[in-house]
ZANU-876127 format. One line per 2 residues: their letters; for each residue x, y, z of C-alpha. Coordinates in Angstrom, 3 decimals, decimal comma. Layout:
N
A	X:Y:Z ~ ...
***
This chain:
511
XX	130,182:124,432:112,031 ~ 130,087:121,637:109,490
XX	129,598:121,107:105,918 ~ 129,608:117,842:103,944
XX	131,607:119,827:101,062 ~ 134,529:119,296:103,491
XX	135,152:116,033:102,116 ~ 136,297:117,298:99,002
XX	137,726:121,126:100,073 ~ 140,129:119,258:102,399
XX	141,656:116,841:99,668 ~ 141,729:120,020:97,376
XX	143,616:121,570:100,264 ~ 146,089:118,538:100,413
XX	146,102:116,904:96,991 ~ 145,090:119,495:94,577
XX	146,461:117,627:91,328 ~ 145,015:114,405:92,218
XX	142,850:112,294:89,901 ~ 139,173:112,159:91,259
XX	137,665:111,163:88,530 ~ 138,080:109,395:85,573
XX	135,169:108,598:83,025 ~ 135,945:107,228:79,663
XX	139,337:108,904:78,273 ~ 138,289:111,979:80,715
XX	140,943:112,636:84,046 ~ 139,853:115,428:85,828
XX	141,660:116,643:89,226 ~ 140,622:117,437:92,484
XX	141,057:121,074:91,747 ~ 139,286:121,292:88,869
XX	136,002:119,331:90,552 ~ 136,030:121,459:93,110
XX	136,562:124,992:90,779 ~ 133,153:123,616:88,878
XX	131,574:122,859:92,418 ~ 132,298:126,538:93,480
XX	130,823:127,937:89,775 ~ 127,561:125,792:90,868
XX	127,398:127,458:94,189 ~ 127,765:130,927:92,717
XX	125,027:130,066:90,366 ~ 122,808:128,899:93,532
XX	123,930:132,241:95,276 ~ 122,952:134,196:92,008
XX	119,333:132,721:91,701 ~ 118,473:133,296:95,593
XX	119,277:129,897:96,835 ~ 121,006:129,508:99,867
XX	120,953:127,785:103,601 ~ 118,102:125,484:103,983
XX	117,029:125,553:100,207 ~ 116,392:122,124:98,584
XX	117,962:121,166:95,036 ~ 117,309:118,600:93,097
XX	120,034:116,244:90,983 ~ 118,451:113,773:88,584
XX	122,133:112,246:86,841 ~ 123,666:108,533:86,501
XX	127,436:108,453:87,166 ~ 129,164:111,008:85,055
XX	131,045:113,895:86,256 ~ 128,525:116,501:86,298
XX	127,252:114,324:89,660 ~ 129,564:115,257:92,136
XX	130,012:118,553:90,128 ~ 126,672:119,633:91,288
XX	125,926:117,497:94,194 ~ 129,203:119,439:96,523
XX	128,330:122,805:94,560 ~ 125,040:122,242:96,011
XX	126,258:122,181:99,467 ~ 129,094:124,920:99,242
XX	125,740:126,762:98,799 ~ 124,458:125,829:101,616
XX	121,778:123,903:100,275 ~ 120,571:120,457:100,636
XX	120,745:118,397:97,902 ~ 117,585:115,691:96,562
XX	118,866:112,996:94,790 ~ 116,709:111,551:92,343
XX	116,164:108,040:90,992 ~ 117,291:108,276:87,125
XX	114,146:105,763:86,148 ~ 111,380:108,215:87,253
XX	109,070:109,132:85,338 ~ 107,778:112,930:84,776
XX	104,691:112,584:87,504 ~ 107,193:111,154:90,199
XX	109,826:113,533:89,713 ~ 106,629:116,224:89,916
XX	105,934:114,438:93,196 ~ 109,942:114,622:94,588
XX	110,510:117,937:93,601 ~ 106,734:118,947:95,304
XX	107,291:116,576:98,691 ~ 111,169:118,402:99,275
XX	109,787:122,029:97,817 ~ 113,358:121,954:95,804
XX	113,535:125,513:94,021 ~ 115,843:123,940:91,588
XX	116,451:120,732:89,247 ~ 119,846:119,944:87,697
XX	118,896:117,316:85,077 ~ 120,975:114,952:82,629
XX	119,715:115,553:79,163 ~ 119,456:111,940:78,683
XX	120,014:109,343:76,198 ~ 117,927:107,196:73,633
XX	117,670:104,521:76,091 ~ 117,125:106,915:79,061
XX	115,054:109,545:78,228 ~ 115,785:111,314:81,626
XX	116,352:114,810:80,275 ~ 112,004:114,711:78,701
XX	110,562:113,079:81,675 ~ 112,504:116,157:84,197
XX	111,204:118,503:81,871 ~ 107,689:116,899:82,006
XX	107,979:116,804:86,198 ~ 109,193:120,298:86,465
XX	106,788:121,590:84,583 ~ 104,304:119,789:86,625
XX	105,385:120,629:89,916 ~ 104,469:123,531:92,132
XX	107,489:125,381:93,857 ~ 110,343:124,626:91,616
XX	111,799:127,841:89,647 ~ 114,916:126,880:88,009
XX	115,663:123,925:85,527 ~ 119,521:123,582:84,424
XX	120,356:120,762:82,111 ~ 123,240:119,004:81,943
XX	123,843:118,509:78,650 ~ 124,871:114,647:77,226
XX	127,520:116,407:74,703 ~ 130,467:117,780:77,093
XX	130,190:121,680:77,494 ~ 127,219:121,795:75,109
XX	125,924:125,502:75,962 ~ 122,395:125,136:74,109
XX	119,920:122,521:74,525 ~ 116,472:121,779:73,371
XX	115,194:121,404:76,879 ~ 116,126:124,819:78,035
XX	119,180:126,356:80,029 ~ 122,550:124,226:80,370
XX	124,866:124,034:82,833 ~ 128,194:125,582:80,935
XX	126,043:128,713:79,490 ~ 124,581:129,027:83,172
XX	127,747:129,176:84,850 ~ 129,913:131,132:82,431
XX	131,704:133,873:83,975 ~ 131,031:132,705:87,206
XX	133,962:132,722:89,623 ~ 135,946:129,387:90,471
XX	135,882:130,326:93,996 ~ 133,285:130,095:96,744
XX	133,185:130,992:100,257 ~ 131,576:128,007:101,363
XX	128,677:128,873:103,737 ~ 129,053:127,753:107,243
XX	126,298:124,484:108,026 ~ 125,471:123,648:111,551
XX	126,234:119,998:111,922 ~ 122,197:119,620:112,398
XX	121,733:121,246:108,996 ~ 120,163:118,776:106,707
XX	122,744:117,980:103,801 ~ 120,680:115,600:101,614
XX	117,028:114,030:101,588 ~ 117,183:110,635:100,486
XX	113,868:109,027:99,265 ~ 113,368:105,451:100,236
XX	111,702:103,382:97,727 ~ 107,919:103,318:98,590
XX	107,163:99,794:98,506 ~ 104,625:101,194:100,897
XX	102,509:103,900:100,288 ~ 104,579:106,531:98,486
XX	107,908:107,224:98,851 ~ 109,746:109,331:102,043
XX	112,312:111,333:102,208 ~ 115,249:111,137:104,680
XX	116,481:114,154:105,966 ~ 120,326:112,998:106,890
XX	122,196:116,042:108,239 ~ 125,782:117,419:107,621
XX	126,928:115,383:110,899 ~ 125,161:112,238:109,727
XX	126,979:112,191:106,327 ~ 130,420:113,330:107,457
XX	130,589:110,692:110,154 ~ 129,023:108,106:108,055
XX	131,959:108,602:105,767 ~ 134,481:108,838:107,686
XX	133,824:105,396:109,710 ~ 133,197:103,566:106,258
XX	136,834:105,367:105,315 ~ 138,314:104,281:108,437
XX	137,402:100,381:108,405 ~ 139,660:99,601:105,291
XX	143,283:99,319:104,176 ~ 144,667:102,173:102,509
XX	146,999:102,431:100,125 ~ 149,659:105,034:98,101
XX	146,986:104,964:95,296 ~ 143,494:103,860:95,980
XX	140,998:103,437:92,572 ~ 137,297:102,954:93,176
XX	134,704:101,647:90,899 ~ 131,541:103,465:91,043
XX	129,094:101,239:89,509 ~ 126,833:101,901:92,297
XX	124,072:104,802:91,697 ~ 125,194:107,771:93,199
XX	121,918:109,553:93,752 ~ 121,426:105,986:96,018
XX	123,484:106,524:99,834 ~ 125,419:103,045:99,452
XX	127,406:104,583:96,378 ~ 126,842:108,332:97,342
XX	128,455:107,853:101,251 ~ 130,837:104,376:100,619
XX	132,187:105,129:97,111 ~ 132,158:108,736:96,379
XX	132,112:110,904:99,843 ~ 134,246:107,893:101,652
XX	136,595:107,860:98,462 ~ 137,141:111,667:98,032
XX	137,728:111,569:102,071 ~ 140,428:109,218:101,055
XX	141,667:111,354:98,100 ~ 141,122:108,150:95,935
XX	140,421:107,763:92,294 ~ 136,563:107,284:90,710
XX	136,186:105,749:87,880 ~ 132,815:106,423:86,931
XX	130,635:104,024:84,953 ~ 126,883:105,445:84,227
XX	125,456:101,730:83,737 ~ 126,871:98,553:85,177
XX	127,674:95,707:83,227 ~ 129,905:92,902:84,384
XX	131,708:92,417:81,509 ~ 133,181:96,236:80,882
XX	133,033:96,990:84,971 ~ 135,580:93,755:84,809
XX	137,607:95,240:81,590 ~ 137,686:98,941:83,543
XX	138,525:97,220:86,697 ~ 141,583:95,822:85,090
XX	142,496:99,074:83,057 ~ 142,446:101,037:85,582
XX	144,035:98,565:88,580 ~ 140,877:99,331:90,687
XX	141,872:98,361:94,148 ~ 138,019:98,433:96,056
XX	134,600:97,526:94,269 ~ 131,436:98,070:96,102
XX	128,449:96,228:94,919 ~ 125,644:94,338:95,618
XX	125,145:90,983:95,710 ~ 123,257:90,690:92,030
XX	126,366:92,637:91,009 ~ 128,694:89,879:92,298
XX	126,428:87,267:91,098 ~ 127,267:88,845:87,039
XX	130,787:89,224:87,368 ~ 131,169:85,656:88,800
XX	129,192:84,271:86,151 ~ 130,818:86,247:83,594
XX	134,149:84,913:84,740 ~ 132,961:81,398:84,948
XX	131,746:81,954:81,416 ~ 134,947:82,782:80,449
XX	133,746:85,756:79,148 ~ 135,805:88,737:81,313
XX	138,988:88,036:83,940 ~ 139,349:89,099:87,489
XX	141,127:91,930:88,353 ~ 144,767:91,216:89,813
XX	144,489:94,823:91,343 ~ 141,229:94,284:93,721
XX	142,033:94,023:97,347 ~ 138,482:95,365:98,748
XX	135,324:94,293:97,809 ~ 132,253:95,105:100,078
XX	128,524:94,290:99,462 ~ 125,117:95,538:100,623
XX	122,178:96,291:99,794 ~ 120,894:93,169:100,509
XX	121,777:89,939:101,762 ~ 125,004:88,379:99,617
XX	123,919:84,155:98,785 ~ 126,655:82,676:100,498
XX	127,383:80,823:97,629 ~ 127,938:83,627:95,659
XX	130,513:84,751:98,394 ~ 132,271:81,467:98,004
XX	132,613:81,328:94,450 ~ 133,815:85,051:94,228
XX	136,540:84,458:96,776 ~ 137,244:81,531:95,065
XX	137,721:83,091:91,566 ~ 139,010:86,353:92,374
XX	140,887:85,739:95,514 ~ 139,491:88,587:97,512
XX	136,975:87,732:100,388 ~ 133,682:89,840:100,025
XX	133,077:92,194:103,129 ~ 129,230:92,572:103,976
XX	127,881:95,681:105,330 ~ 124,662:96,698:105,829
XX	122,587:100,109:106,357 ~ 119,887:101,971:105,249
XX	118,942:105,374:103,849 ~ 117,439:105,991:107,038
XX	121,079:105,513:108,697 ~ 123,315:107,152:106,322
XX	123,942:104,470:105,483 ~ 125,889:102,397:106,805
XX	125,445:100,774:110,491 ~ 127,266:97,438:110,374
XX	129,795:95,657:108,405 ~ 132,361:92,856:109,074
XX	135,564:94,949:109,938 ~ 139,412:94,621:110,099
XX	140,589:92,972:113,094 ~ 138,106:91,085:113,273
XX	137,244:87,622:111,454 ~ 134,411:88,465:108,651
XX	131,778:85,540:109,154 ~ 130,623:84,247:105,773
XX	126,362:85,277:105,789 ~ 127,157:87,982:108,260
XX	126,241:91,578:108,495 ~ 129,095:91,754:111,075
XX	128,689:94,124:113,810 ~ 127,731:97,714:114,496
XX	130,335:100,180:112,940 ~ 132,193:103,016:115,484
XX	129,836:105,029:117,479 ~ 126,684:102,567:116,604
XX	124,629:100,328:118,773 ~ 122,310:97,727:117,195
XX	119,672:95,285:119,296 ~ 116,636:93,159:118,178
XX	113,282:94,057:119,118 ~ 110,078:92,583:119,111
XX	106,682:94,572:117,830 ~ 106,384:96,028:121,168
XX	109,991:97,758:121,155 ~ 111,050:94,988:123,838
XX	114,873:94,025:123,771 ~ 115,045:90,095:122,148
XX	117,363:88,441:124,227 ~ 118,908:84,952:124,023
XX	121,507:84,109:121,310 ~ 120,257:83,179:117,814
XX	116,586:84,368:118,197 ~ 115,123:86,330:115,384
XX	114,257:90,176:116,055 ~ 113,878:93,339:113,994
XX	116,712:95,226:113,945 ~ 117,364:98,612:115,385
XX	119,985:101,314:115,386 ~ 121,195:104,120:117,561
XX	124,059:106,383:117,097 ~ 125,288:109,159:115,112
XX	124,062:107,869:111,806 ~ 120,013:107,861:112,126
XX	118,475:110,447:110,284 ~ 116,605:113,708:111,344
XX	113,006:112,392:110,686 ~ 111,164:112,165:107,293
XX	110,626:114,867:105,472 ~ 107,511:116,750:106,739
XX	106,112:113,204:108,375 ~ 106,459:113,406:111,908
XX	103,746:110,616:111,852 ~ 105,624:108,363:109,767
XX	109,156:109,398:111,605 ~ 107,496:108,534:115,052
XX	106,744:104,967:114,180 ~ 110,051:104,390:113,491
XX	111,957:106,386:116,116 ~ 112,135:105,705:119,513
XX	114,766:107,670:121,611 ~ 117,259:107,702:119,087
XX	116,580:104,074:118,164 ~ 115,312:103,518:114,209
XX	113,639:100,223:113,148 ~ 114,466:99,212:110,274
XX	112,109:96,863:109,059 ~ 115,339:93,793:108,835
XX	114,728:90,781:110,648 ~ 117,723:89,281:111,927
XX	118,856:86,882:114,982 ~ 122,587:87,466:116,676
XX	125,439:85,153:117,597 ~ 127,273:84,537:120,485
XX	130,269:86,549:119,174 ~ 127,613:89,334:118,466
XX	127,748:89,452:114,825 ~ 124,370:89,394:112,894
XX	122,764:87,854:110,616 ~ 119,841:88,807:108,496
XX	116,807:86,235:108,467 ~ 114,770:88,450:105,910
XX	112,569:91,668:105,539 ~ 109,979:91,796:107,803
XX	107,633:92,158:104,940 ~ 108,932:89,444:103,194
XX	108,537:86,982:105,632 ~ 105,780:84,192:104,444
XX	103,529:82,983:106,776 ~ 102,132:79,237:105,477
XX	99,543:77,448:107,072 ~ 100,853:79,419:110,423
XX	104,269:78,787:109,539 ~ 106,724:81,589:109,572
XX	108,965:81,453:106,414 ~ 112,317:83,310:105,542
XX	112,668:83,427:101,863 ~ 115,976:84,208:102,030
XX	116,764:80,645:103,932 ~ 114,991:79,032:100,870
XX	116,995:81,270:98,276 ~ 120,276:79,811:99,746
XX	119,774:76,235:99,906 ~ 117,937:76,761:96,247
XX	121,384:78,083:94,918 ~ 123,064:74,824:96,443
XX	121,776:73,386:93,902 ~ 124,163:72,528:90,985
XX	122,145:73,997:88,481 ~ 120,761:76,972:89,692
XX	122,846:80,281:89,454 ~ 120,355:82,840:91,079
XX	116,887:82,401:93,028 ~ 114,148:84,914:94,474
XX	111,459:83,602:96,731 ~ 107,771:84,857:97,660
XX	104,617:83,993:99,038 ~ 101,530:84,102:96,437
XX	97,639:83,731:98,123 ~ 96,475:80,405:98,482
XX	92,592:79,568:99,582 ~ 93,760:77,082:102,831
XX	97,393:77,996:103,457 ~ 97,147:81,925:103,604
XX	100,313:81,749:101,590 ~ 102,108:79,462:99,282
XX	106,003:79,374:98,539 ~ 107,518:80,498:95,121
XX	110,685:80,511:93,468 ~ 111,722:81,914:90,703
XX	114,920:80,611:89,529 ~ 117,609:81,548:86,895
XX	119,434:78,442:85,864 ~ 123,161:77,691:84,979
XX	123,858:78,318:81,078 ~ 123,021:74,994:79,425
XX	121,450:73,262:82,268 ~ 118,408:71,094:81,737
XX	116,317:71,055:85,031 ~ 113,033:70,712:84,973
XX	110,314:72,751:87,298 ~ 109,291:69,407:88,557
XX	112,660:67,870:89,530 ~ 113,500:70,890:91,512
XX	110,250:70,596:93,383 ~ 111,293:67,209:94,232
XX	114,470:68,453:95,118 ~ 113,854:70,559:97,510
XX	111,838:68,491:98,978 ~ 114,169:66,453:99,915
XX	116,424:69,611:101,423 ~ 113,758:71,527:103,827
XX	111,172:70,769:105,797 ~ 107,989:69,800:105,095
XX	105,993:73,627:105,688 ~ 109,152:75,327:103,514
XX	109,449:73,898:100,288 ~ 108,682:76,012:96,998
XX	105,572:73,982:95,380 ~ 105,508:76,337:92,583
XX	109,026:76,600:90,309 ~ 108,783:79,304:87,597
XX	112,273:79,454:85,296 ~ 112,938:83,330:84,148
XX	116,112:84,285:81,873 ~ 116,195:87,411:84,086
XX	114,644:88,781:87,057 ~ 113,042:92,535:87,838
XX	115,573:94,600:89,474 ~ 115,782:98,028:90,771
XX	118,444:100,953:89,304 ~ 120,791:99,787:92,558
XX	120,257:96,305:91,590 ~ 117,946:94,880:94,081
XX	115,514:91,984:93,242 ~ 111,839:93,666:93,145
XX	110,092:91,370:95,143 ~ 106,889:93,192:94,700
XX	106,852:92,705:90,927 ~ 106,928:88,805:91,460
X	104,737:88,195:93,706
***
């Protein structure tokens, strides 16, 4: 038997009077994290939800997260993360797809009105019976919006006995984003998650005293399985921040001697530019720094080595693999652009449309992954998971070639990719030769229709503070850098550029 909550019952166990998490001027210890975990799970127990029951968490990073998320699963319950920017229909549509009986929602904010819009989708949706707020004042026991957390769980016991999970159990559905069609949940099991962080554990340094920013979502698997289920393994300190921003992650990093960030690569991108600006200092305390997500502009990498002194590690994964599947590891030399290579107990190989193996060095494939990381199946699609499974292999959408040393690289999404005149085009390539480019701090290229060429190239480009380039002279430009078939004819300059609640560049909203 197996249950994901082991993660945290073994460091209570061990450590009991450790720090696990620190938000603001709050310290709270292992013990007590998992004492409120165990008054969740009695809750769940006293409302009739058990083994194989789905609950929903809609939160940002504050305490009541892992609170919730490990009461969920001393319950025996599988827990639903949800996106903190949905709106009421699409949390009606998450909490309808998983059939959760329960939500557990932040009250919210001015600026993030999370607390209305779960009200709104509960009401909405079918199945779900139970609506607990978390309230935004600390141990508030009334709220507007109905029930709270603290008046729910008074008088509930601090103990649990924590039901017993097969290690097939499904421990949390993870939606994937829905650029196509609507979005899927992936049903990653007990074994899935507790491997998945213990590998990412394994593959880094530890020390007497390890402090982790979480600047990452939680409710998103890079933070939920790398930061905070790799870092309680580890009995390591969180240091929760609900909203990143480079200038206070940088001031927090240094408060609290944070010794591993994980981000991704627009993350990096602020913090560099915020210590180029002179605006924030590096951290002497970081030793670890690992990126995913997507792919890290290699100039970014160099420039954050060069100004913090710690090479950037890059990883990459999926929801769909729990997530992590690669990364460049210890012992090994980390190759600057590279994924690295499959973690323990993972295979990876690029295939063509057809499933065929690609074979010769440096030729571009889709990736795929087998081992003990790929998910179940999608929630209640066996359609959708059998277009993507193959005897235990998942595609993953990534295009990518492989070296001789048999480290990878990614080329681009597969959906990305621009096809010009019958040209195949990797945006990404264009995006790092763009940000060679002395004034040009951060690029995103896309195809938009054109009448003859199918497709034309477009890049949108953030310049560097106070630089005076014009649309035309970077047309020219690049130009003379790429071929003839892979030049951007169409520059637009933006201040900022869309980006998702993890921080990903949304593509879809540019093109």
């Amino acid at each position: 038997m197996l249950n994901l909550s082991v993660l945290l019952e073994d460091t209570v166990r061990e450590d009991p009077d450790r720090t696990a998490l620190v938000f603001g001027d709050l310290r709270l210890s292992y013990a007590f994290v998992d004492t409120i975990a165990s008054q969740v799970a009695n809750l769940l127990a006293a409302r009739g939800i058990g083994r194989g029951d789905k609950v929903a968490l809609a939160c940002p990073n504050l305490p009541y997260f892992p609170f919730v998320y490990f009461g969920i699963l001393k319950a025996g319950a599988t827990v639903v993360p949800l996106n903190v920017l949905l709106m009421g229909r699409e949390i009606a549509y998450h909490l309808d797809d998983s059939g959760a009986k329960a939500l557990f929602c932040f009250e919210g904010t001015p600026e993030l009105p999370l607390g209305e819009r779960g009200r709104a989708g509960f009401a909405e949706a079918a199945a779900a019976e139970h609506f607990i707020v978390l309230p935004a004042t600390p141990l508030a026991t009334e709220s507007e919006l109905g029930e709270t957390l603290w008046a729910a769980i008074d008088g509930m016991p601090g103990t649990f006995e924590t039901v017993q999970a097969a290690p097939d159990d499904t421990a949390v559905i993870l939606y994937t984003s829905g650029t196509t069609g609507r979005p899927k949940g992936a049903e990653l099991s007990h074994a899935n998650m507790v491997m998945n962080a213990m590998v990412t554990d394994e593959m880094h340094p530890r020390r007497d005293r390890d402090v982790y920013l979480a600047a990452l979502p939680l409710f998103h698997s890079f933070g939920q399985t790398v930061v905070m289920n790799a870092g309680f393994r580890r009995r390591a300190t969180l240091v929760l921040t609900p909203r990143f921003e480079p200038v206070e992650a940088l001031r927090l990093m240094g408060r609290e001697e944070v010794t591993l960030f994980a981000g991704v690569p627009t993350m990096y991108w602020a913090m560099l530019s915020a210590v180029n600006a002179g605006t924030a200092q590096p951290p002497s305390s970081l030793t670890t720094a690992l990126s995913g997500g997507s792919a890290l502009p290699v100039e970014v990498l160099k420039g954050f080595s060069a100004a913090f002194g710690v090479d950037i590690l890059e990883g990459y994964g999926l929801s769909e693999t729990s997530p992590v599947a690669s990364f460049n590891q210890l012992g090994r030399p980390a190759k600057p652009g590279s994924i690295g290579t499959p973690v323990w107990g993972v295979e990876m190989r690029l295939v063509d449309p057809g499933w065929n193996t690609v074979g010769t060095a440096g030729e571009v494939g889709e990736i795929a992954v087998r081992g003990h990381n790929i998910m179940k199946g999608y929630h209640n699609r066996p359609e959708a998971t059998a277009e993507v499974v193959r005897d235990g292999w998942f595609r993953t959408g990534d295009l990518a070639r492989r070296d001789e040393d048999g480290y990878y690289f990614i080329v681009d999404r597969a959906k990305d990719m621009i096809i010009r005149g019958g040209f195949n085009v990797y945006p990404r390539e264009i995006e790092e030769v763009l940000m060679t480019h002395p004034a040009v701090s951060l690029a995103a290229v896309v195809g938009v229709a054109h009448e003859s060429h199918g497709e034309e190239i477009k890049a949108y480009v953030i310049r560097q503070p106070g630089a005076a380039l014009t649309e035309d002279e970077l047309v020219g430009w690049c130009r003379e850098a790429m071929a003839a078939f892979k030049y951007p004819r169409i520059v637009e300059f933006r201040d900022t550029l869309p980006m998702t609640a993890t921080g990903k560049i949304l593509k879809r909203e540019l093109r």
